[in-house]
N, C-alpha and C positions, 0 to 999 in steps of 0.2 A: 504493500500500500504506500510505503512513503518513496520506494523509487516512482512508481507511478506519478506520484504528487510533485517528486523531482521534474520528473522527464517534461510532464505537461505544463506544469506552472502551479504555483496555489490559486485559488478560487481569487476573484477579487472581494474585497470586503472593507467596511464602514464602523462608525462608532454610534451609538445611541448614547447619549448622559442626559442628567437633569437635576431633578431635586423633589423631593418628595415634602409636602407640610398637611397639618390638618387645615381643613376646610375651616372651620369656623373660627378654630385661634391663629392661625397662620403659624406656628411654631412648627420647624423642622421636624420628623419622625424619623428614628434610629433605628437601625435592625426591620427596616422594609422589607421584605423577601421579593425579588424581582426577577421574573422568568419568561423566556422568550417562548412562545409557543412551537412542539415541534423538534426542539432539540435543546442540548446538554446546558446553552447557556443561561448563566445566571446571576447574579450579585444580592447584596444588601445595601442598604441606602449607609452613608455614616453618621458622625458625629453631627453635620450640619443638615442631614435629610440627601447630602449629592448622593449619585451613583454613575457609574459607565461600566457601558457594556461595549467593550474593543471584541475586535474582530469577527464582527456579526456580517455573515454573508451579504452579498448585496441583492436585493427583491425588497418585497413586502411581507411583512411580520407583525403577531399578534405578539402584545405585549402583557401579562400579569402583575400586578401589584396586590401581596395582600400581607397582610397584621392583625396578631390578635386583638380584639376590639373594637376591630374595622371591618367595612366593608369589601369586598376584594371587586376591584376595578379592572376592567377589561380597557385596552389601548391599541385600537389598529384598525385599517392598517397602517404598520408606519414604515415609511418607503426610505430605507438606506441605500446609499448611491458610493461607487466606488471611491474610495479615499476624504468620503466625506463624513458631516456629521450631525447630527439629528439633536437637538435640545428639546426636551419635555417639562412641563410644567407639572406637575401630580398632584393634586389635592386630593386627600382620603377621608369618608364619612364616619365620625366614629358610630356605633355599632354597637347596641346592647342585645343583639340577637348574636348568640356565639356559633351561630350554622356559618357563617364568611369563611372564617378558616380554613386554610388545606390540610388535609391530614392525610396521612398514607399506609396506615396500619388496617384500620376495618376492614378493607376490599384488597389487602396487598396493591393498590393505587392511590392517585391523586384524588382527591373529593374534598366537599367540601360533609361541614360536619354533619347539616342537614341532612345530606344522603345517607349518613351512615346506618343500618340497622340495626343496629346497640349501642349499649350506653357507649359514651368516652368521657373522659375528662380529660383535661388538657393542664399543662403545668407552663408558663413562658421563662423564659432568663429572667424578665422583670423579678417575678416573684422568687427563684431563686436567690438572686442578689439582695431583696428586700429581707428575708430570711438569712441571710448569712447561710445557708446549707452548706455543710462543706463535706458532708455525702448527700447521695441520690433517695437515700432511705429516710433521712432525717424533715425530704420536703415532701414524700409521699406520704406523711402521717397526716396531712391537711384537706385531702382529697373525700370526698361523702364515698362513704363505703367501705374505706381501707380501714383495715387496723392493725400494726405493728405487733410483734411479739418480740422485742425486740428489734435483732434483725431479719426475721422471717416475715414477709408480708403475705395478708390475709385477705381477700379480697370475697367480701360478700360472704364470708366465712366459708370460702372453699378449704382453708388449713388452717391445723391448729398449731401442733409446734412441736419439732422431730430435732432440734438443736444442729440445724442449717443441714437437715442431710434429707432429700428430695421436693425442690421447689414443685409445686401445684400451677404456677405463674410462672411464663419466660420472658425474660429480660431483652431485648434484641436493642443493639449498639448501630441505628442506621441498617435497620431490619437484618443485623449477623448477631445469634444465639449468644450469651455470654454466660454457660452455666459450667460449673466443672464438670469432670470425667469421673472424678470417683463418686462425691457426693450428689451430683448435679443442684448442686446450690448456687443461690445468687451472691458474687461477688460486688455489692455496693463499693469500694473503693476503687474499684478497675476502673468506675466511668470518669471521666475527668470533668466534673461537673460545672468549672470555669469555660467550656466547649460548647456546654447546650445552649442548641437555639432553643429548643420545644420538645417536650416529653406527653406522650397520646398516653393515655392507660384505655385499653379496652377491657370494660367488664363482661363473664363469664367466659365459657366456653369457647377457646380459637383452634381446637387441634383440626378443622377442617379444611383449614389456609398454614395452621403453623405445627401441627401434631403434638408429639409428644410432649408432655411439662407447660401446656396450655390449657390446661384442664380447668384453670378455672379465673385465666386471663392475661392477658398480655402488657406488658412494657416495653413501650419503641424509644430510645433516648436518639431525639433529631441533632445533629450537632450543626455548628455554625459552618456557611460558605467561606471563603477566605477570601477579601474584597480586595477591589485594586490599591494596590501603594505598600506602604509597610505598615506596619502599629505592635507597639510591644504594652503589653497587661501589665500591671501587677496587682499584689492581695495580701494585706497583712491583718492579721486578726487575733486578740487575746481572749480568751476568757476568764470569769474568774469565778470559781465556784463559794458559794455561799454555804456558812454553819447550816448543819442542818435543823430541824428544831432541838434535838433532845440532842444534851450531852454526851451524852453515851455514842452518838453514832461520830461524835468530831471524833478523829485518831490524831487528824494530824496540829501539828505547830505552827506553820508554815503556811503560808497560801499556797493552793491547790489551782492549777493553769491549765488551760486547754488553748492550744495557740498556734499559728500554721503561719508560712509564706507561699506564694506562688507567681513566680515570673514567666509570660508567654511572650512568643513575638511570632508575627507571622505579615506574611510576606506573596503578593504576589504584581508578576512581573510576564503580559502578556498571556500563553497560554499554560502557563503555571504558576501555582501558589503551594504553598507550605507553611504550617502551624507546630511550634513546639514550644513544649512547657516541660517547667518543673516543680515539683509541689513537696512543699518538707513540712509535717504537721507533728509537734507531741501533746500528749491529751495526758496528765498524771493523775487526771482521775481523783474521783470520790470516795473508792473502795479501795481497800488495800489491796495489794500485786493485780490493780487492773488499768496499768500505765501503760501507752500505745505510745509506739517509733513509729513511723512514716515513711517512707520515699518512695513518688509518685512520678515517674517518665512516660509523655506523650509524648505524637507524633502522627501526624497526619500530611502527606503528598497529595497534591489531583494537578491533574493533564489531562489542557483540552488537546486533544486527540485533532478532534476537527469541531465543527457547528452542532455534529451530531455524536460525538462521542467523545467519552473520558473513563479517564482512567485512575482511581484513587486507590492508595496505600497508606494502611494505618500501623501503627502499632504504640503498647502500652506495657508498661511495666510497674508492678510493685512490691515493696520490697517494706515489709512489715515486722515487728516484733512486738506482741503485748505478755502480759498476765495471763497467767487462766485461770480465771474466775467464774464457777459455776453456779455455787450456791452459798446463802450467807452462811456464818454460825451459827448466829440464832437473832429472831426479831431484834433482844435488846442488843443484840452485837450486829446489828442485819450491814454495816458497811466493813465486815470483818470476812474473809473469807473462809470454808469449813476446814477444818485441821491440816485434812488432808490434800489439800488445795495450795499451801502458802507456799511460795516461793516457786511456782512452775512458769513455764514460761515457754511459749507456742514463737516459732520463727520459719516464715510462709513468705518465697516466693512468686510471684503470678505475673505472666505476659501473654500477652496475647499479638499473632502479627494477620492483618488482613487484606485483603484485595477484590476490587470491586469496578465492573468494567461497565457501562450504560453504554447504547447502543438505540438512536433513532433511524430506523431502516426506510420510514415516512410519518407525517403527521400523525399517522392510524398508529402504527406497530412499532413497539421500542421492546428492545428484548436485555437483559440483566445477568452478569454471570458475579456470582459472589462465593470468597472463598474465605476460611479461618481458621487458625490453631489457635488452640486454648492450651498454655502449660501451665500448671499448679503442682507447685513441690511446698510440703511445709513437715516440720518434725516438731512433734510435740513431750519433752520431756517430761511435763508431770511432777514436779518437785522430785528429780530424780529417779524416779523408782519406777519409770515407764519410759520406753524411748521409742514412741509411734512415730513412724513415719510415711509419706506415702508421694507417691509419682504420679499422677496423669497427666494423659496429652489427650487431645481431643482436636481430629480435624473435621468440620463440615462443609459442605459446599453446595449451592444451588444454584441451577439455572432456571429461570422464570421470562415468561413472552406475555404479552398484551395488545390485543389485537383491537380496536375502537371501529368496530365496521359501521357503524353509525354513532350519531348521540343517543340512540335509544339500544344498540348492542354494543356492548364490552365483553371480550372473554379476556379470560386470565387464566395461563396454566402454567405450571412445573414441573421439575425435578428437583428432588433433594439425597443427600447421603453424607453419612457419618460414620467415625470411625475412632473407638476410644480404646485407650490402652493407659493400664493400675498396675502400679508395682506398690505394693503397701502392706506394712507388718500388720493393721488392722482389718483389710481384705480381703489379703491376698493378691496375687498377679493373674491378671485376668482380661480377656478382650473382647470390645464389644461391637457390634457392627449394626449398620440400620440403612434403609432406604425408603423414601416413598416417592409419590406423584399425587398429583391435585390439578384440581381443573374448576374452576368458575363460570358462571354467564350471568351476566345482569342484563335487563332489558325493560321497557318501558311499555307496556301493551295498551296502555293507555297516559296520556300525557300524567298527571299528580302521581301516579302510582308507577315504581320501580321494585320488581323483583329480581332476588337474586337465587338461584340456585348453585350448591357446591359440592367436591367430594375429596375425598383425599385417601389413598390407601396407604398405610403404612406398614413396613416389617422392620420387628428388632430383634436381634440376637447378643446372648452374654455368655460365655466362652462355651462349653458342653450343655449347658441349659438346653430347652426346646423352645424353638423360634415363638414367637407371636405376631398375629399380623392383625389387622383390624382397618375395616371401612367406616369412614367418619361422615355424613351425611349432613349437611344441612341446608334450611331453606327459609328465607325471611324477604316481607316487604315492609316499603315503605310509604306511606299515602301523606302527601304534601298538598291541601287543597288551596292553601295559601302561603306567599312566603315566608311568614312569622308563625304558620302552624307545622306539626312534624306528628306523624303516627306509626310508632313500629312497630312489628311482632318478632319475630325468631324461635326457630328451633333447630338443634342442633344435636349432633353428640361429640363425646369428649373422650380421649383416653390417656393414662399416663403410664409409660411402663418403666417398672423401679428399677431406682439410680445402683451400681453394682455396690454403695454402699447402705442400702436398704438392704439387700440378698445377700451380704457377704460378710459384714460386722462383724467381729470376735473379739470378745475380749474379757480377759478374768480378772486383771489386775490394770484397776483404774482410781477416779476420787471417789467413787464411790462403794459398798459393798454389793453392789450386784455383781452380775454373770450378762457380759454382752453377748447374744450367742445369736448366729445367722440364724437365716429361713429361706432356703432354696423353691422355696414351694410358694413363694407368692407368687401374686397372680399382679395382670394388671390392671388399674384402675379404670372402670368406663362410668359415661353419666350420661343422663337426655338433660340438655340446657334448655329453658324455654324464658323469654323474655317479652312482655306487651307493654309500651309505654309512648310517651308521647311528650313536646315541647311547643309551647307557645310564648309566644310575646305577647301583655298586656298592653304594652306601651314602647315605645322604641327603649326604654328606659328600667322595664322590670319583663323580666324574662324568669319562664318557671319550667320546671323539666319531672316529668315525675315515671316509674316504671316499677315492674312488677315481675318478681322473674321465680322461678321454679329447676330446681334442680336433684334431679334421681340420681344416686350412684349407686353401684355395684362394686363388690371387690375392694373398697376404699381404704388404704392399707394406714395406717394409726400404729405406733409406738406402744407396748403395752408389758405392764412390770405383772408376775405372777409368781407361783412357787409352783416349781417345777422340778423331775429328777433329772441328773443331767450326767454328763463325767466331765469336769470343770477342765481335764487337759484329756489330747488323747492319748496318753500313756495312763491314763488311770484306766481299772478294769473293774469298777465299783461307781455304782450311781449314786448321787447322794442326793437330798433334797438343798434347794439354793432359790435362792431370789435371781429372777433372772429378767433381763430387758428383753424384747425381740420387735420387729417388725412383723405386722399380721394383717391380713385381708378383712376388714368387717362385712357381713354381707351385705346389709343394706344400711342405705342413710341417706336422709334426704333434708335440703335446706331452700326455706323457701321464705319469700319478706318481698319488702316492698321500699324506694327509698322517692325522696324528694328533696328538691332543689331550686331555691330559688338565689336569682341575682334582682340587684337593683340601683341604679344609679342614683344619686341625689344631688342636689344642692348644682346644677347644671355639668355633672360628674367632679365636684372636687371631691365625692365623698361616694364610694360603693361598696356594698352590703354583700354577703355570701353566705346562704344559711345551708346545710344539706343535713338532713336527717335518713338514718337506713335502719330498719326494723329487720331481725331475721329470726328466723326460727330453727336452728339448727338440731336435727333429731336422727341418733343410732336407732333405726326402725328395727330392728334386731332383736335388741336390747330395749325397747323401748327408752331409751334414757336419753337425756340431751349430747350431743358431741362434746369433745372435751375441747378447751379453749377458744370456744366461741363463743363472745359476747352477743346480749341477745337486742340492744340501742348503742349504735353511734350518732353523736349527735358533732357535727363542726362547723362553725361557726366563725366570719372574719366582718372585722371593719376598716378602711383604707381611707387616707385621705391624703390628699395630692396637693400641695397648692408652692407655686412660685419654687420649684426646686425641691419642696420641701417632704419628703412623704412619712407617715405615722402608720401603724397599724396594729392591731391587737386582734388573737386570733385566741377558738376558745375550743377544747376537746373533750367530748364526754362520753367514755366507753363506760356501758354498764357492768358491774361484777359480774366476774364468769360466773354462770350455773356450777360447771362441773369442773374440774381440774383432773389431775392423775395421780388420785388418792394411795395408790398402791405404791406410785416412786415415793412419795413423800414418807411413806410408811419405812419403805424395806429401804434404800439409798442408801440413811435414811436423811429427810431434811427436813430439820427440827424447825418450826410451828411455819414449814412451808404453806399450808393451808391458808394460812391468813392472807386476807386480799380484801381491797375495796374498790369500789367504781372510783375512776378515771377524771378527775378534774383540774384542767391544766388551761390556765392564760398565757399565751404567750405575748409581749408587746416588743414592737421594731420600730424604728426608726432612723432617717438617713437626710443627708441635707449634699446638694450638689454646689461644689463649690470653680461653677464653670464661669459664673458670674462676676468672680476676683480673677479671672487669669488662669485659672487652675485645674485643669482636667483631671479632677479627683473629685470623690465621693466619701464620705464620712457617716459609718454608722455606729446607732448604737442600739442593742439588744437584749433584753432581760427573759430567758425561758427560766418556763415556771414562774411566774412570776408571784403566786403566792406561797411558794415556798410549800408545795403539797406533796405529801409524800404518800410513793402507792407503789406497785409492782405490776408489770407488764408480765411477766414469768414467774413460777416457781422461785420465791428464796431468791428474788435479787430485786433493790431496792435500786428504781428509777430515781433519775438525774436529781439532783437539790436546783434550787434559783441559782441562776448563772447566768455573770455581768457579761457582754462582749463588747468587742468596742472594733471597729473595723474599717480601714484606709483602703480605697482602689483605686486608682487610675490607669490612664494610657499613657504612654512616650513614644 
């Protein structure tokens, strides 16, 4: 291709620039997403609203503009002439209907939100930065629906809590998988959260476009384009943890810090750009031996190829060492860790390298090839008396095509395959392989109402194990009879088949008095997802979203402590009785609720409201008993206010006490008055002032989580964060 492009000449071609403001205050808007219809190119507006787009063919082109809380604007034709150049005016409407947006996870395409038929919620950088997040998991706890267990996320109460080993929810980094090989858990620090433009969460069931470990919903982290010119970041940030109420729980002397740098620059120059950073964060913590090292390397290439294709390469690195801290001593010691805990100390490598090729073959048909290695090495000493260690690799790869034969038909199909390889004392060495395909059609049979029908097969295999394969089906509309109202249904199914550290676990000497012992004989997890809900606008100004969703599982595999005979090593030739952990298939369970959402602008938007409530009813049909670690109300709650540079906000969480827990660990483990637990009441208040006004392209905040100093537990015997000061410098150079 490129002697060709030698021999004959390059194509000729033009520049588009301009400048993006809002319509009614005339002030520039930052982070525009701007996209050429058709093909690969793209930008962001910057600092002042400009943006250009060099080297754009010469004809006529449809141009995109769109941001969240705007309306997305359609521009063309706009006619670029050889060597010339095109100046745009762009004024954008702000937008309390959040359907404008593009998003690209629901449909594996571009849509906007309206179309989508299931819930989403959407996360911007804004709100990132206004929160200080300095992981990914730290700003998903603000979303209606989610609930943290920690760092396992719970979405609609599809899980409850397996201590990071088989996520239920996959992660995708610019739609590539980021789960490990042995545990398949989500790595919250691998994402470089200084990167994200926009993060999509899709509620329920996605294994019919994304298979395995979407069993009960999705995470896309969108990251930023790399605009023309250079610009280098930076991020400094302290924390300061506060006494907590009772005496007893302060240990330390000393102020207690949580506090990070991060320096990025990125760079682009015609038809390429490049982004790299580095990010050094220590956290010494609340609790004793639960002090976190850091070091975080990114890295991201793209090349434009040509008008219609490019080519990006990622990669990420981190290089971590904390505590291991499981469970307290006891209530009145709850910031003291259990006996057998003090002084161990976990040290975990993770990289990740990726490549991802785009491909517009015409306006209609753009076709996608994306590739990943996932490595995770980490050894866990244990206060010496354990030296677990373990290796996975993990390559995936898909090819995916999209065909637009009209506006009213889209198909969407692929290929995907994976390939995982454990070396680990806790294990065992073990290989796992998988593949599927999936095929889409959306179509319009009627103008307000769009159907989508899909399918996906997949097969997975773990070393001498017997294969599984399973067909994922699903079919959902959507009826739009105006463009402020939205009506969806969905149904689906789901499957997740367990990570070789669910089937493989062993382990007899750990911090606790149990017996870790596998179960080759699980099964995989399936569900029928069903979803009916709807979104309108009362007013350009309050916008409300509400849905209703239902979910069957089979097979549903749950953590579970019992006494059992066992032979604790295999040189023993005598069974004894022992407390033992396992992983097990529950046969049925079903969780079904309802949530609600509204927005609302005030005061001519210097001030917006965000209220979301979700009810669930989470039930071992089994057992008749309720699931464990499932709250049965979350309730979140934020207020924003905007004015001359200046923004404020206070955000507010109410998980209801768990029904049920896992009274058996707490028993035999054992962890003393692990049982105790309250509902969930947390303020958090932010705050940040731009100081672009003096000369100074910096940003200045300050942050108080927790703000009334409440104390409560998200897990089993470990006492959530106390009130803690931040105070937080960013700019560019």
């Amino acid at each position: 291709m490129m002697a060709v492009s030698l021999a004959f000449g390059q194509p000729e071609r033009g520049t588009i620039r301009g400048r993006v403001t809002d319509e009614v205050t005339k002030q520039p808007l930052v982070r525009v997403n701007i996209t050429v219809k058709g093909t690969v190119l793209g930008t962001a507006s910057d600092h002042d609203g400009s943006f250009a787009l060099r080297r754009v063919p010469v004809g006529e082109h449809t141009l995109y503009f769109s941001m969240l809380g705007y309306e997305r604007v359609q521009i063309g034709p706009v006619v670029v002439r050889a060597d010339g150049e095109q100046v745009l005016d762009v004024r954008l409407k702000a937008s309390a209907i959040p359907s404008e947006p593009v998003i690209v996870t629901a449909s594996r395409r571009e849509q906007r939100i309206q179309e989508a038929p299931v819930s989403i919620a959407t996360i911007t950088a804004a709100d990132l930065q206004m929160r200080n997040s300095v992981t990914l998991d730290e700003a998903l706890r603000y979303i209606p629906g989610i609930n943290m267990v920690q760092d396992q996320i719970n979405i609609r109460g599809s899980s409850g809590y397996s201590r990071g080993v088989g996520s239920r929810v996959l992660l995708l980094l610019d739609g590539l998988p980021m789960l490990t090989g042995d545990t398949g858990e989500i790595n919250w620090e691998a994402i470089p959260v200084h990167q994200i433009e926009h993060i999509e969460v899709v509620k329920g069931a996605g294994s019919a476009l994304y298979g395995s470990s979407a069993l009960g919903g999705v995470i896309n982290v969108i990251t930023r384009d790399v605009t023309e010119g250079a610009e280098g970041r930076f991020k400094l940030y302290a924390g300061l943890y506060d006494s907590p109420r009772y005496e007893e729980w302060k240990w330390w002397k000393r102020p207690r810090f949580n506090s990070g740098a991060l320096v990025s620059y990125a760079r682009k120059t015609g038809p390429f750009g490049f982004v790299f950073s580095v990010r050094r964060s220590v956290d010494e913590s609340y609790r004793v031996n639960d002090v976190y090292h850091r070091w975080n390397v990114s890295a991201l290439a793209k090349y434009e190829l040509s008008s219609s294709s490019n080519l990006a390469i990622g990669g990420n690195f981190l290089d971590r060492t904390h505590g291991n801290y499981f469970w307290w001593k006891s209530l009145k010691e709850a910031t003291l860790p259990a006996d057998m805990q003090l002084n161990g100390k976990v040290r975990s490598r993770r990289g990740n390298l990726s490549l991802a090729y785009k491909e517009f073959l015409s306006d209609r048909f753009f076709y996608s090839v994306k590739g990943i290695y996932f490595g995770n090495f980490w050894k866990d000493d244990s206060a010496g008396r354990v030296g677990n260690v373990s290796s996975s690799h993990v390559v995936r790869g898909e090819v995916q095509g999209t065909y637009e034969v009209s506006r009213k038909n889209i198909f969407t199909a692929g290929f995907a395959a994976n390939f995982d390889r454990v070396y680990s004392s806790l294990f065992g060495d073990h290989v796992g392989f998988g593949a599927a395909a999936y095929a889409q059609h959306e179509f319009l049979p009627i103008e307000p109402l769009r159907l989508t029908a899909g399918v996906r097969y997949d097969f997975q295999r773990v070393s001498l194990l017997a294969g599984s394969s399973l067909f994922s089906p699903k079919l959902s509309a959507v009826y739009s009879p105006r463009e402020e109202t939205n009506i969806r249904v969905s149904v689906g199914t789901g499957f997740r088949y367990p990570s070789i550290g669910e089937l493989f676990v062993q382990s007899s000497t750990n911090v606790s008095k149990l017996v870790i012992i596998p179960n080759e004989r699980l099964r995989a997890e399936k569900s029928v997802s069903m979803e009916f809900g709807g979104s309108h606008s009362l007013t350009d100004r309050i916008h409300v979203d509400v849905a209703f969703f239902h979910n069957d599982f089979r097979d549903l595999i749950e953590a579970g402590v019992k006494i059992k005979k066992i032979r604790v090593s295999p040189s023993d030739t005598a069974e004894v009785e022992r407390a033992v952990a396992e992983f097990e298939n529950v046969t049925r369970a079903r969780i079904q609720g309802s949530e609600f959402n509204v927005k609302i602008d005030w005061l001519k938007r210097l001030l917006t409201t965000d209220v979301g409530y979700t009810y669930i009813w989470p039930r071992d049909v089994t057992e008749d008993a309720p699931l464990k670690f499932r709250p049965r109300h979350i309730l979140h709650g934020s207020a924003a206010l905007y004015y001359l540079g200046f923004n404020a906000s206070i955000d507010f969480r109410f998980v209801s006490r768990l029904e049920r827990i896992d009274d058996a660990l707490v028993r035999f483990a054992p962890v003393i008055d692990g049982a105790e637990r309250v509902p969930i009441r947390v303020f958090d208040l932010h705050s940040s002032y731009l100081l672009t006004a003096y000369g100074l392209p910096m940003r200045i905040g300050f942050n108080v989580n927790n703000l009334l100093n409440y104390h409560y537990v998200e897990l089993i015997g470990n006492l959530a964060p106390v009130r803690t000061f931040f105070l937080t410098i960013e700019g560019t150079f």
